[in-house]
N, C-alpha and C positions, 0 to 999 in steps of 0.2 A: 464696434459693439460697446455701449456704456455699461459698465460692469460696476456694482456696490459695494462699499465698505458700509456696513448697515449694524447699526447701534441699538439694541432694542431693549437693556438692561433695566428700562422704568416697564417693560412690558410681563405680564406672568403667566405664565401656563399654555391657555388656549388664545389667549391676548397674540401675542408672537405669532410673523408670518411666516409662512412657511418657504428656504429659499427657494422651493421648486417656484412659488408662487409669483416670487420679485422676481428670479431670473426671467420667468414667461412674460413680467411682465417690461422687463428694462429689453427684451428682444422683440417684443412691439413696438414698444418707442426707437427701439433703431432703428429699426425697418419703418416705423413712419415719417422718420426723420429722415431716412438715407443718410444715416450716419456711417461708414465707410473705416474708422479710425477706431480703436481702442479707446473711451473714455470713460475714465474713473469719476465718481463722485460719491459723497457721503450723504447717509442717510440716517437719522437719528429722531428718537423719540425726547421731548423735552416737557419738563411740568407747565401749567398754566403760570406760575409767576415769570419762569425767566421766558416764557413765549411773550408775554402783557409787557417786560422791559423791553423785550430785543424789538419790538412793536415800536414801542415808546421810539426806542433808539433811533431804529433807521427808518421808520416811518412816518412817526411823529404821530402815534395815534395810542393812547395809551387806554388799551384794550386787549384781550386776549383773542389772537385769529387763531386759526387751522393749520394752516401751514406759511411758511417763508422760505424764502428762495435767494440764496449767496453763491454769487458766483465769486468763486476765487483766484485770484492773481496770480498768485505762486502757489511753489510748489508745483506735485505731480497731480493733485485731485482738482476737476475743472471744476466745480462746485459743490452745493451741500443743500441738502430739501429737506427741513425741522417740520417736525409733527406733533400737534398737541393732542395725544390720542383722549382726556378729556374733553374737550371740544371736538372731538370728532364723535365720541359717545354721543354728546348731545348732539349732535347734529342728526346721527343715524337715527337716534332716538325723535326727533321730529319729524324727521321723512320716512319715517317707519321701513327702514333699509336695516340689514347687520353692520353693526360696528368695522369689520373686517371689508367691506363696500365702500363705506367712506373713507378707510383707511386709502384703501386702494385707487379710489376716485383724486385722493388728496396728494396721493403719489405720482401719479401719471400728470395732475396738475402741474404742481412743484417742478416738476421734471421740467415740463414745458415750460415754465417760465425761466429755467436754467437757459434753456437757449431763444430765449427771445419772445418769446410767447407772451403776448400782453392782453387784459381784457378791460382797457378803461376807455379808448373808444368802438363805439356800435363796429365798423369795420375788422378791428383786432380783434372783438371779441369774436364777430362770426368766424372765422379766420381759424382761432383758435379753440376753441367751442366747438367746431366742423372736426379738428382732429380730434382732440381730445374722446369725443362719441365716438369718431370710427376707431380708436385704441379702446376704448371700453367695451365697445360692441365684440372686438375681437377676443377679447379676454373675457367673455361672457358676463361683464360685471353690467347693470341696465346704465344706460347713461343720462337719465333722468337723476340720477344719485345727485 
């Protein structure tokens, strides 16, 4: 089961998920994944600049995204899924979704590129894209997000 240590101190009030919400939804992605093992990963909300550096950094694209995806070496936590919940505003804000939808859509992303999930060729993407929908489907969130 992939289980979170989740970071949401930049978030306020009605902003903040609910853990009922991330546990249902890290128990869809195990089960889509057949993941079998106990796996830790972190989960953290981050401002638009150090999203637009960490971009910069290991991307080479010095721009502010949605989310990024660090898998890590050591230690006990397999990896880590950053969220610019400003740029996910605006995002829901253009596809006329709630803020909390793209949160959510961004999460189940994230996640999946934690364990391999790529979408920069037409193949990978179907691939991953195919799950992704059926984890959103299952979570009642639309998968058009």
């Amino acid at each position: 089961m992939i289980v979170a240590e989740m970071n949401q101190s930049r978030l306020k009030g009605r902003q903040r998920l609910p853990e009922r919400l991330v546990v249902e939804t890290l128990k869809e992605i195990t089960k889509a994944l057949r993941i079998k093992k106990n796996i830790e990963i972190s989960i953290a909300f981050v401002s638009e600049p150090e999203m637009k550096k960490l971009n910069q950094t290991w991307r080479g694209k010095n721009r502010v995204t949605d989310v990024l995806s660090f898998e890590l070496e050591q230690g006990e936590v397999f990896g880590e899924v950053l969220i610019c919940l400003e740029q996910a505003a605006r995002q829901a804000k253009v596809m006329g979704h709630s803020v909390r939808d793209e949160i959510m859509f961004l999460l189940v992303h994230g996640i999946l590129h934690l364990f391999g999930y790529d979408h920069e060729r037409p193949s990978d993407e179907k691939r991953m894209f195919s799950l992704q929908k059926k984890i959103l489907l299952r979570l009642g969130i639309d998968p058009r997000v």
